[in-house]
C-alpha positions in Angstrom: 0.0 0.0 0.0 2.0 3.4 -1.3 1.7 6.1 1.2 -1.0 8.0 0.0 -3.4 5.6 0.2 -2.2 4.8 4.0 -2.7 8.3 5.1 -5.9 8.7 3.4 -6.9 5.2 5.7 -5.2 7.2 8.9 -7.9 9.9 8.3 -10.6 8.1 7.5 -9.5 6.1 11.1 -9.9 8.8 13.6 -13.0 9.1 15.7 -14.4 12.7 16.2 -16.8 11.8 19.1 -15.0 11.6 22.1 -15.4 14.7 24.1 -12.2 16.4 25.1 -10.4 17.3 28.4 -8.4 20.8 28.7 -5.7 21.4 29.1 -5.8 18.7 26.1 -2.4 16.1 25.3 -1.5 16.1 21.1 0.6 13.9 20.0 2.8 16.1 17.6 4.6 14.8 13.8 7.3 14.5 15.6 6.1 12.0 17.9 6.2 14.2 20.6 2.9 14.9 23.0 2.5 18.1 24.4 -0.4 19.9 25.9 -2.7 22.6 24.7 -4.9 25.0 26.2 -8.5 25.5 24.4 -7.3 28.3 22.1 -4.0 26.9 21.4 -5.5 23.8 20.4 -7.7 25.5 18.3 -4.4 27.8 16.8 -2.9 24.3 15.9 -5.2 23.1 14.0 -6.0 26.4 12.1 -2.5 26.4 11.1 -2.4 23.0 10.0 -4.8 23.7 7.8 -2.9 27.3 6.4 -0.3 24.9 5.7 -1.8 21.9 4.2 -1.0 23.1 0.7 2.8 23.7 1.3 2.7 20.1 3.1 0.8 17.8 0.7 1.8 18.1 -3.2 -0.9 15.6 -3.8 -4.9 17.9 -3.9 -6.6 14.8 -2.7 -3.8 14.3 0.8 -4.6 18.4 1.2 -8.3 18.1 1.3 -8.4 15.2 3.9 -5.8 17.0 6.2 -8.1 20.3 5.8 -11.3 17.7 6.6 -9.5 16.5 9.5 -8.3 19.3 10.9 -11.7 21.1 11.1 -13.6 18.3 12.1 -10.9 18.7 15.0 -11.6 21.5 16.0 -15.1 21.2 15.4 -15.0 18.3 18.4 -12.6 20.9 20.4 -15.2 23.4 20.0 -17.9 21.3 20.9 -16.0 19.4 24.2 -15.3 23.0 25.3 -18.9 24.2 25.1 -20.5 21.5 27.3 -18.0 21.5 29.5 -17.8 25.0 30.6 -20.3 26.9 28.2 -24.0 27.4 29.3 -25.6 24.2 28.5 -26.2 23.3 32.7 -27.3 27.4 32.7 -30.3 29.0 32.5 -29.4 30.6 29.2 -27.4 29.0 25.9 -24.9 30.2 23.3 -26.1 26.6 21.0 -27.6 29.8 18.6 -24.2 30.7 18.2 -23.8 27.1 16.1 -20.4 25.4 15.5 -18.7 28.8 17.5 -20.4 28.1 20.8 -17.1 26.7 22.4 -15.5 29.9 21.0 -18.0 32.4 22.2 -18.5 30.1 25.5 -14.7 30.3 26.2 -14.6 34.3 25.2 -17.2 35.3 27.8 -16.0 33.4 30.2 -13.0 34.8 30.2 -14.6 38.2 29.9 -17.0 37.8 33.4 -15.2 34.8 35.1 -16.9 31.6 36.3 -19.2 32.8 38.8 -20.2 36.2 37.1 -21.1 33.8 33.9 -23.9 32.7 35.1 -25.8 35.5 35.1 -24.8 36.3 32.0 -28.0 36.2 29.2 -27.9 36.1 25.3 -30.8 37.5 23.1 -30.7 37.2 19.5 -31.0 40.7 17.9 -31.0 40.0 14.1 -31.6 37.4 11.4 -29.2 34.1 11.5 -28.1 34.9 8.4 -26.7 38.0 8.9 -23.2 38.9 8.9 -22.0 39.8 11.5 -24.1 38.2 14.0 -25.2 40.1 16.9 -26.9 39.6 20.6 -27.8 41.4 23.1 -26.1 40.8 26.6 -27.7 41.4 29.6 -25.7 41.5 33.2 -28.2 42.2 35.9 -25.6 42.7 38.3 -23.9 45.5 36.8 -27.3 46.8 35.0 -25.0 47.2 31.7 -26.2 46.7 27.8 -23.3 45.1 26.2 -23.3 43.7 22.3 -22.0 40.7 20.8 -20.9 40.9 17.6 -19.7 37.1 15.9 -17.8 37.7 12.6 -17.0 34.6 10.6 -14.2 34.8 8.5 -14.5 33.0 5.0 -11.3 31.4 4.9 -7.5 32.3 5.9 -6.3 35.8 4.5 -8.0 38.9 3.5 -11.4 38.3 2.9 -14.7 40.8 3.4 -15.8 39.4 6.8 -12.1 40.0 8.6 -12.0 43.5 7.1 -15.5 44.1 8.3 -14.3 43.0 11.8 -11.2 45.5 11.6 -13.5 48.1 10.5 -15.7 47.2 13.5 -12.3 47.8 15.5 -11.6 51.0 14.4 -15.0 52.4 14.6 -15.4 51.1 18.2 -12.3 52.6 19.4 -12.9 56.1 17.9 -16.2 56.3 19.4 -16.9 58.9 22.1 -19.4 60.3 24.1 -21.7 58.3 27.4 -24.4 56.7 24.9 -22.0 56.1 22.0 -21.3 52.1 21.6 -17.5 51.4 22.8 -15.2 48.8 22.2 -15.0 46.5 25.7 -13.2 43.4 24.9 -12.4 41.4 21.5 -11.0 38.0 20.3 -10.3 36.9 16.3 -8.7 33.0 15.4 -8.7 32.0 12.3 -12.1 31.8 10.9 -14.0 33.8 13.4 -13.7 37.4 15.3 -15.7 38.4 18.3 -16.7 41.9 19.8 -18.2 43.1 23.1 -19.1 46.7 23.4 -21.5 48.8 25.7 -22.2 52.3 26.0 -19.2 54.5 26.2 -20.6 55.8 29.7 -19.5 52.0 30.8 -16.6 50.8 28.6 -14.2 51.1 31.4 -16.5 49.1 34.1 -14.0 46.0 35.2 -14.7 42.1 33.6 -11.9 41.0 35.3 -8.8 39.8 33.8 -9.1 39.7 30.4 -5.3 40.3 28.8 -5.8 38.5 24.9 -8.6 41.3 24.9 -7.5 43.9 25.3 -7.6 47.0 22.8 -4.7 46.8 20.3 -4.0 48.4 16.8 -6.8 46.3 15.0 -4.3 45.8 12.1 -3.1 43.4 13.6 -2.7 43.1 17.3 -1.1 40.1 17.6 1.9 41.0 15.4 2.4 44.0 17.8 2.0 42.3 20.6 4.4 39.7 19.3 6.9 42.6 19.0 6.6 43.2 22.5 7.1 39.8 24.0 10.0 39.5 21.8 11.7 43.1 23.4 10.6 41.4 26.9 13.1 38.1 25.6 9.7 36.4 26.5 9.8 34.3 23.4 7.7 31.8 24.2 4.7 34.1 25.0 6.3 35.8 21.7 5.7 33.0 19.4 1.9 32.5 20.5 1.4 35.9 19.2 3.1 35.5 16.0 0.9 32.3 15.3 -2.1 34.1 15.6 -0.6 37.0 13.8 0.1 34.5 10.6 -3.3 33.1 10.5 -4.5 36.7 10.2 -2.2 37.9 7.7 -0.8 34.7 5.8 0.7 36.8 2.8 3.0 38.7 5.4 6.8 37.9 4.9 8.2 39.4 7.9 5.5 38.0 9.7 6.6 34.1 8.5 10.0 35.4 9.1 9.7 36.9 12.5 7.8 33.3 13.4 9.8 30.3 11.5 12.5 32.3 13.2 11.3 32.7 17.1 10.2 29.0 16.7 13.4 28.1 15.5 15.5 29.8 18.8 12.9 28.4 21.5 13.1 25.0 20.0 9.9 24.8 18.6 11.0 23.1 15.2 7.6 21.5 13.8 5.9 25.1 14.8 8.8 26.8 12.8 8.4 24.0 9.6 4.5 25.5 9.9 5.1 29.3 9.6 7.7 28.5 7.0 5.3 26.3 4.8 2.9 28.8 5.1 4.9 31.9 4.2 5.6 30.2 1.0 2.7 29.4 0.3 2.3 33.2 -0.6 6.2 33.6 -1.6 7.8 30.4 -3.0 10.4 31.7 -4.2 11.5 33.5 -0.7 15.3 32.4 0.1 14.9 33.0 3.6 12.0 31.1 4.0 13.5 28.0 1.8 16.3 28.3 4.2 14.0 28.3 7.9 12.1 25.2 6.2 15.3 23.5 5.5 16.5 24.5 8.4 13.7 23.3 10.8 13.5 20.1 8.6 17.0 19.4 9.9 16.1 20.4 13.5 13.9 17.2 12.8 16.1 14.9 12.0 14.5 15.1 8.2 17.8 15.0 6.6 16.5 14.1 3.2 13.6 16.4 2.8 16.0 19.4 4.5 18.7 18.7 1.3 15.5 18.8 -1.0 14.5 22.2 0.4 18.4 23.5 -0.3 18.7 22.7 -3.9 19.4 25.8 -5.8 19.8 27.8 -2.8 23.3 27.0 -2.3 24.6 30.1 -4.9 23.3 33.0 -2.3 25.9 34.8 -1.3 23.5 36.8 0.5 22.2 34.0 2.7 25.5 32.2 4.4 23.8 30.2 6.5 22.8 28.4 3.7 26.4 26.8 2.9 26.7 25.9 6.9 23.8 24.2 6.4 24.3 22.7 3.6 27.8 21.9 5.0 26.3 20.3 7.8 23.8 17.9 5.7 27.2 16.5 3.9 28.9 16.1 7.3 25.3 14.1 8.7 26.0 12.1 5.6 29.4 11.0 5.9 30.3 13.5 3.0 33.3 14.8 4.7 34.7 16.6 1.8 32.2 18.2 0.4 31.2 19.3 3.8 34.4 21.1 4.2 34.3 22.8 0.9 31.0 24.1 2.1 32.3 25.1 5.2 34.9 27.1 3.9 32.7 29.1 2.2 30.4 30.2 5.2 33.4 30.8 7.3 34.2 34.1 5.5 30.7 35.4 7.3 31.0 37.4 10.4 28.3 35.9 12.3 29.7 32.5 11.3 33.1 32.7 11.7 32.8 31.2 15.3 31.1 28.7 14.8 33.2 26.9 11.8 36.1 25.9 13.7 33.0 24.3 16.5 32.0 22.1 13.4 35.8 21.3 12.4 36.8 20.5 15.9 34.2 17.9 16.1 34.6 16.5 12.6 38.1 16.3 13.0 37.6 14.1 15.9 35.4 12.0 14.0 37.9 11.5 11.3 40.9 10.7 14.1 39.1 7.8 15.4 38.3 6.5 12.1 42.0 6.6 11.1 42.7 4.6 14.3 39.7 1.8 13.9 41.2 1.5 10.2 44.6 0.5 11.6 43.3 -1.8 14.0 41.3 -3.7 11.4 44.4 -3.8 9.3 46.0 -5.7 12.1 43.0 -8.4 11.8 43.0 -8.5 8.4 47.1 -9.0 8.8 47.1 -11.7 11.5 44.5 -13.9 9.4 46.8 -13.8 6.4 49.7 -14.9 8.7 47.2 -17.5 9.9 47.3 -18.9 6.0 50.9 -18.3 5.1 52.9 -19.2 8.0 50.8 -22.4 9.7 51.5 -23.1 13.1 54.7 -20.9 13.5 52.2 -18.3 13.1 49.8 -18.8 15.7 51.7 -16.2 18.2 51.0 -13.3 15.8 47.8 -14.8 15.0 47.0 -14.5 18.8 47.8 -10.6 19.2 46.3 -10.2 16.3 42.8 -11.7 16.8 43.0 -9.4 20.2 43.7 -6.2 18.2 41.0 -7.9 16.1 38.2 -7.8 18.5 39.3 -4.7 20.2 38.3 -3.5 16.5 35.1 -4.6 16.7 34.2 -3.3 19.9 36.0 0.3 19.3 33.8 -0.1 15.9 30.4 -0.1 17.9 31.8 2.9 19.9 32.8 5.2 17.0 29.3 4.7 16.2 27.9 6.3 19.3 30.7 8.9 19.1 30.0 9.9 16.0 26.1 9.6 16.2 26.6 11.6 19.2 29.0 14.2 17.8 26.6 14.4 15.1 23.7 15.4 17.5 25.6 18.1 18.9 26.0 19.8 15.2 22.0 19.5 15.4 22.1 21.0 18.5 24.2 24.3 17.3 22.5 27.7 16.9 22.9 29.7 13.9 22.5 33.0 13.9 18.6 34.4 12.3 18.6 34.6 8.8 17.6 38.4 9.4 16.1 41.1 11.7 13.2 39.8 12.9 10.7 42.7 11.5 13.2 43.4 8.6 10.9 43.2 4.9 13.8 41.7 3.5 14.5 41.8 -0.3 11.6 40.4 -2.1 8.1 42.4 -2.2 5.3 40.8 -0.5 2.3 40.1 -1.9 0.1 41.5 0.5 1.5 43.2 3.6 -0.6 43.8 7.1 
């Protein structure tokens, strides 16, 4: 059975029912499992499915990973909503259809457990409509707030996500006491959410509530990004990016800014994602070729990370990419030609340093070879005494069946030195590709 058709019987495998326990354990490609939070379960997936196309060459393999995925986070959605939406409440979000998790988990995080259940939703418009609005009523706090749901069409710029930025920027301009005000918002990848009131309450506490708070609707996420990043909180950094990239998949500096932050915090199957995705828009990027070879290596993908390097190997503007390269050839016992490769990314500043690291170990490597290839030679020399000399022979034939198996046991441990060795040239940080930010030289073909 080829491969296609086994993955095709993976997806048509998986069971959709179960109902789902947060924080939620995925089992990652790369075999590890990690867990997820409700939204970050729901970013994974999203991106998965940004990236499906840069993944799978073959239509059919992209429409059942985009099947899957949203059947995933349809079950995410709906595990979410009954277990801490409104369903045992006196009022429902169900109206709200497959985004009832998503709107459960937003107001909940808006008015907190206890206040939540006070919280009411009346339908003010036609199902059909776009956005989608209700009225919310608090009777503690005696404030009208609305709830606007915006469903995005698909991933990138489309009329419903530019209506929901409009929404922003109207919200947040508004002033006077009856005026409506922007309170609190939330966007993923196919869907944003607003809550606003009268301007006379827009600053009346809903507790904490940090992913909602008011941001340049452009693109908060990217800015807030930016911020965690001058903070060296990276990996609060790198949750911002994703989001960022599902809003604005055409951005290069934002595929950039995240292949690259994914790369640093060790995050390599994240970093493979933002690079597939970013070329998806710009597939002829050399920096993002590079962060997917790059993070395909991270991964132990040697193969598919020398694919990705093909014809990349004559930028002089990129560097990194003969280390790289250099590095692939040194995995694969391609000594020489890792060296020539070397030697040219050693005339980089930012890699001089690390050139001589790489020699250093591979000249180690090659030292004990040299010495298992003498000791096999003094094998091979006492059986041939063995056969010529008879008898008289056997003392030689003695020491030399000793340096013999002394061979083949210093044979076994060259190859954990040098599987090790090798590890620790995975294990080596090179320098970004460029300033995270930085629009680098290609035009995009849609910046945010």
């Amino acid at each position: 059975m080829d491969n296609k058709e086994s993955r095709l019987q993976r997806y048509s495998r998986k069971d959709y029912t179960q109902q789902v326990v947060f924080p939620v354990e995925i089992v990652g490609r790369d075999g590890v499992v990690r867990r997820y939070s409700f939204q970050s379960s729901v970013r994974l997936y999203q991106r998965r499915i940004a990236s499906a196309p840069g993944r799978y060459t073959d239509p059919e393999l992209v429409r059942a990973e985009v099947s899957h995925c949203r059947q995933r986070i349809r079950q995410l959605r709906q595990s979410y909503y009954r277990r801490y939406g409104f369903s045992d409440l006196a009022v429902s979000a169900e109206d709200t259809g497959e985004f009832a998790g998503e709107v459960s988990a937003f107001l909940r995080r808006c008015f907190g457990d206890l206040q939540l259940q006070l919280v009411a939703l009346e339908r003010m418009d036609d199902p059909e409509s776009s956005p989608q609005t209700w009225y919310l009523s608090h009777p503690e706090s005696g404030v009208p707030y609305l709830l606007s749901l915006f469903r995005f069409q698909h991933y990138g710029s489309c009329p419903a996500r530019e209506a929901f930025f409009e929404n922003l920027r109207v919200l947040r301009s508004s002033q006077g006491p009856d005026v409506e005000a922007l309170v609190a918002f939330h966007h993923s990848g196919d869907c944003g959410l607003v809550l606003s009131c009268p301007g006379a309450h827009a600053d009346a506490p809903l507790g904490e509530f940090e992913d909602c708070e008011p941001q340049e609707p452009e693109n908060p996420s990217w800015d807030e990004g930016l911020r965690a990043i001058a903070h060296a909180d990276l990996e609060q950094a790198l949750e911002h990016l994703e989001q960022a990239q599902l809003l604005s998949p055409y951005s290069r500096r934002i595929a950039v800014a995240c292949a690259t932050i994914a790369e640093q915090v060790g995050a390599h199957s994240e970093a493979e994602t933002a690079a597939r995705i970013g070329l998806g828009a710009l597939p002829q990027d050399t920096t993002l070729r590079y962060l997917l070879a790059l993070s395909l290596f991270k991964q132990g993908r040697l193969a598919a990370s020398l694919e990705q390097l093909q014809g990349l190997r004559g930028s002089a503007r990129l560097p990194q990419i003969w280390l790289l390269a250099g590095l692939l050839e040194l995995r694969g016992g391609r000594m020489r030609r890792g060296d020539r490769l070397l030697a040219k990314a050693q005339h980089a500043a930012r890699l001089s340093d690390l050139v001589p690291a790489i020699r250093g170990l591979r000249l180690r490597a090659g030292g004990l070879a040299g010495a298992l290839l003498m000791a096999w030679l003094g094998g091979l020399l006492a059986v041939l005494s063995l056969l010529i000399g008879g008898p008289a022979a056997l003392p030689v034939v003695g020491l030399g069946l000793v340096v013999f198996g002394v061979a083949a046991s210093a044979t076994l441990l060259f190859g954990l030195a040098r599987r090790l060795s090798l590890r620790r040239l995975i294990r080596l940080r090179l320098p970004p590709a460029e300033a995270i930010g930085a629009r680098g030289p290609e035009s995009e073909l849609r910046e945010s």
